[in-house]
N, C-alpha and C positions, 0 to 999 in steps of 0.2 A: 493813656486813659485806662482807667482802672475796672470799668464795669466790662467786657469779653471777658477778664481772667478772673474774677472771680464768680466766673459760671460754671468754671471747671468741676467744683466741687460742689454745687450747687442741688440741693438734695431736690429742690421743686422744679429741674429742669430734667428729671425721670418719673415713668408710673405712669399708669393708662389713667388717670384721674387730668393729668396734666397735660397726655398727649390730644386726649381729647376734650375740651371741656366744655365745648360749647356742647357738643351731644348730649354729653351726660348731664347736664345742668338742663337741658331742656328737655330730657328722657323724666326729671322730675314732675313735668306732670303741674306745675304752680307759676307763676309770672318771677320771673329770677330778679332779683336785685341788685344794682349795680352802683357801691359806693366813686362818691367822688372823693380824689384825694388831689387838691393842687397843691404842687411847689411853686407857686408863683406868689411874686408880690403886688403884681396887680390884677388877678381875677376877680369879675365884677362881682360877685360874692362874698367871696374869703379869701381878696387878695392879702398875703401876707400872714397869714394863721399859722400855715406851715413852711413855713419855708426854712425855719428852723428843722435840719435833720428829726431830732432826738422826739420833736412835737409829731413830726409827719408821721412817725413810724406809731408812735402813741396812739394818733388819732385814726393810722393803717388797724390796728389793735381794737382798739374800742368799735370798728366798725364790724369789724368779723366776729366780736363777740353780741354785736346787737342784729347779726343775722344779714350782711353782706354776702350775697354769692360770689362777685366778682369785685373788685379793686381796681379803678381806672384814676391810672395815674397821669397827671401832665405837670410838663416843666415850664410851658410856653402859653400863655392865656392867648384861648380863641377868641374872649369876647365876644358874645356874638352880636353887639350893637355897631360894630364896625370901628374902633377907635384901639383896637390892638397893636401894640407895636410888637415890632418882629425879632427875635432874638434868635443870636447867631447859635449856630451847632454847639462852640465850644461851651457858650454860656448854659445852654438847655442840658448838657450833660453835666455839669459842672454841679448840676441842682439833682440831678439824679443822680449822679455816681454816691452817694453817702444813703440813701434811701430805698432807692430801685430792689436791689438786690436782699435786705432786711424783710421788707415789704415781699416778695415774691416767695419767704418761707414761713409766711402765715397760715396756710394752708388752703388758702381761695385762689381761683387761678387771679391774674393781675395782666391787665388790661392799658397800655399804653400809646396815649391820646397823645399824639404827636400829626405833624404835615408834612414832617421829614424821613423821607426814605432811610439816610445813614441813624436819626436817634431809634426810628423803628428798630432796626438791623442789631443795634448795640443792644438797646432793651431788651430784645428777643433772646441775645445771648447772655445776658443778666439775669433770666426767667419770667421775664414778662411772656404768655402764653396767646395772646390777646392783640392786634395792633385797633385801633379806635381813628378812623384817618376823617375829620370834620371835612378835607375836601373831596369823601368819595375817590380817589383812586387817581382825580383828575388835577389836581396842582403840583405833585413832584412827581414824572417821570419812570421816576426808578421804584417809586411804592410799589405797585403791582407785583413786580418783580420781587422783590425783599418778601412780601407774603408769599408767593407761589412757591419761591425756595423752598423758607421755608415751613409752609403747607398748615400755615395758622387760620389761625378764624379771624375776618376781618370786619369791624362794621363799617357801612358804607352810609356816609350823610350826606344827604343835599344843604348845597350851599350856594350861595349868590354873593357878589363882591358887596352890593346896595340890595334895599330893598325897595322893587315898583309895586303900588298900589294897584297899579291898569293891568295886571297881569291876572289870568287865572291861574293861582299857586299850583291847585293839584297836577293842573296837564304838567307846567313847570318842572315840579318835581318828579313826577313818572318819565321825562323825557332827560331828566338827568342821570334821575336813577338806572335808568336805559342803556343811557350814554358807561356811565361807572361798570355796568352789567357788560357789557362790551371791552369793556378793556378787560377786567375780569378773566372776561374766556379766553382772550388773545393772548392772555398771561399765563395760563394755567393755573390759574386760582378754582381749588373746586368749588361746585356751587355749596356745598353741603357744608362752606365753610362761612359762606355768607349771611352778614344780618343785615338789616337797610333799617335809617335813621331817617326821619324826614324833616330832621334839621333845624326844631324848637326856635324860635327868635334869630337864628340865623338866615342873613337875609332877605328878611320877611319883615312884614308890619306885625304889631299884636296881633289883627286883626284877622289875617294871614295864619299865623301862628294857631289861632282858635279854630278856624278852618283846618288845617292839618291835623288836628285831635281828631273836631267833629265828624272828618271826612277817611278816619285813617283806616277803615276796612275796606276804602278802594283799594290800599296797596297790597292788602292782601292777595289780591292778581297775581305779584309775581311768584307765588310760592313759597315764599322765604319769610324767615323768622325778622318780625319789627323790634324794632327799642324807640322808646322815649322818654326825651331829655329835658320833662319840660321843668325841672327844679328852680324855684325863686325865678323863672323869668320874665321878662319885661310885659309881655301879655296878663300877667296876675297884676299887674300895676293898674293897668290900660282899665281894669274892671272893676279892682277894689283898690285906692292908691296904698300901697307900702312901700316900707323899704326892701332890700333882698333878703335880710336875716329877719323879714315880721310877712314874710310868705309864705308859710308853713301850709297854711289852711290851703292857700289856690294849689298848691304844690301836689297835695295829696288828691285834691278832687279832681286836678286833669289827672294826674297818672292811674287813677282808677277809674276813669271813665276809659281812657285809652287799653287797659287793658279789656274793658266789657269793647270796648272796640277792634281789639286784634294784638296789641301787644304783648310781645313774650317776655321784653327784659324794659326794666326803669331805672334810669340813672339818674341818684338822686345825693342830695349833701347831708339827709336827715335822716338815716338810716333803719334806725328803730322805730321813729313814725309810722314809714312806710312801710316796712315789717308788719305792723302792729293794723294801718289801714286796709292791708292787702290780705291780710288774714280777715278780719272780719267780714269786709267784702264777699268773701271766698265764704264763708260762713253763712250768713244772707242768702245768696243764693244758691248754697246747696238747701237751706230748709225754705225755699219756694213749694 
C-alpha cells in the first residue's frame, strides 16, 4: 500500500500551520469552512462525481480557491439515511491512495471522514491532519487510540444505527457525546483537540434533525468547539421538497442559523456559497 511512504516526503506533514490547525483556524476569530470532498460512488449527494482521481483533486482545488479552510475527505459513504453499504479497508484505500496525499498539499489542513481506525492511521500518514469519525469514538475500538497517538484534532458525531421518533434527540445526543467524551480521556486524546458534531440526519427524523440546529447552544455546555453538517440533507426535503443538488437555499439558512447558534466549523458541498452567506451574515450583524 502506497499512501505511509509517500508521506515521507510530504511537505504538508511539517510547520506549526499543520501541526496545529484546528487552533489556528479557530484563533481566526469567523465560523471556519469545511469542504466536502467524496470518493465514493454512492454518496447520497455526489455519489460518483469524484471518484475519478484526476476530478477529485480538481474539485479538492476549486474548493480552496473558493475559500475552504479545511478538506474532508471520505472514501466510504456514511449515508446518513441508513442504507450504506460497508466497504472493506482494502477497497477505501484503494480510492484514497491516488488522491489523499495530492489533496493534503493544497495548503488547507485535510480532514479524513473515515469509521475505520487502520484508514484513519494510513490517512494521517499520508497528511491528513484532521480524523472526522461519524461514530464519535464509539464503533471501532482502536479509533481513540490512532488519534491519541497521534495527538490530532478529532471530531466527534453523534449517531444512532435507526432513527426513534419517541425519543428526546437532545438528552440522546449529550449522553452520547458524554459517552464519546469518555472514551476520549481514557485514551489520552486532549480535550483541546476536540470538536463535537451533533450528527445532521444521522439517526434522526428530519424533524429531529431541525431540533438539533434549533436547540444546538445547549451543546455549548461541554466547552468545546461544534461543527455542522447539515449540507443538502434530508430535513431541507421534509420542509421544502427537492432533490440534493436543488438544496442550496435550505443548506445555507440552517448553517447560518447554526452558527448565530454556537457553531465554529460548517461542512458543506457548496463552498463559495457558503463563503459568500457567512460573510454577509457576519456583515449584518456587525452594522446592528
Amino acid at each position: 500500500m502506497s499512501l505511509p511512504d509517500q508521506t515521507l516526503s510530504n511537505p504538508a506533514s511539517v510547520g506549526t500551520d499543520t501541526i496545529r490547525p484546528l487552533a489556528r483556524l479557530l484563533a481566526l476569530g469567523r465560523p471556519i469552512v469545511m469542504g466536502v470532498l467524496n470518493v465514493t460512488p454512492d454518496s447520497f449527494s455526489d455519489g460518483g462525481r469524484f471518484l475519478d482521481p484526476s476530478r477529485a483533486i480538481e474539485h479538492a482545488r476549486r474548493m480552496v480557491g473558493e475559500g475552504a479552510d479545511i478538506l474532508d475527505v471520505g472514501a466510504e459513504s456514511t449515508r446518513p439515511y441508513g442504507d450504506a453499504v460497508s466497504v472493506p479497508f482494502e477497497e477505501e484505500m484503494r480510492r484514497l491512495d491516488p488522491v489523499l496525499p495530492a489533496v493534503a498539499e493544497l495548503g488547507v489542513p485535510v480532514s479524513i471522514d473515515t469509521m475505520k481506525a487502520k484508514v484513519a492511521a494510513a490517512a494521517l500518514a499520508a497528511g491528513a491532519r484532521i480524523v472526522n469519525d461519524v461514530w464519535g469514538l464509539q464503533r471501532d475500538p482502536a479509533m481513540a487510540g490512532v488519534v491519541a497517538e497521534h495527538a490530532v484534532p478529532v471530531v466527534i458525531m453523534h449517531n444512532r444505527a435507526a432513527a426513534d421518533p419517541a425519543i428526546d434527540i437532545m438528552a440522546d445526543i449529550k449522553e452520547f457525546l458524554g459517552r464519546s467524551l469518555a472514551i476520549a480521556a481514557r485514551s489520552g486524546i486532549a480535550r483541546k483537540n476536540i470538536v463535537l458534531d451533533p450528527g445532521i440526519g444521522f439517526g434522526k427524523t428530519p424533524e429531529q434533525s431541525i431540533t438539533a440546529i434549533a436547540r444546538l447552544a445547549e451543546l455549548k455546555a461541554f466547552g468545546l468547539p461544534l461543527l455542522i453538517g447539515a449540507s443538502r440533507k434530508r430535513f431541507i426535503d421534509k420542509v421544502s421538497p427537492a432533490l440534493p443538488n436543488r438544496r442550496l437555499g435550505g443548506s445555507i439558512a440552517a448553517h447560518v442559523i447554526a452558527v448565530d447558534n454556537g457553531a465554529a466549523i460548517v461542512r458543506t458541498h457548496d463552498v463559495a456559497e457558503t463563503v459568500q452567506a457567512l460573510k454577509i451574515a457576519a456583515a449584518i450583524r456587525s452594522g446592528q
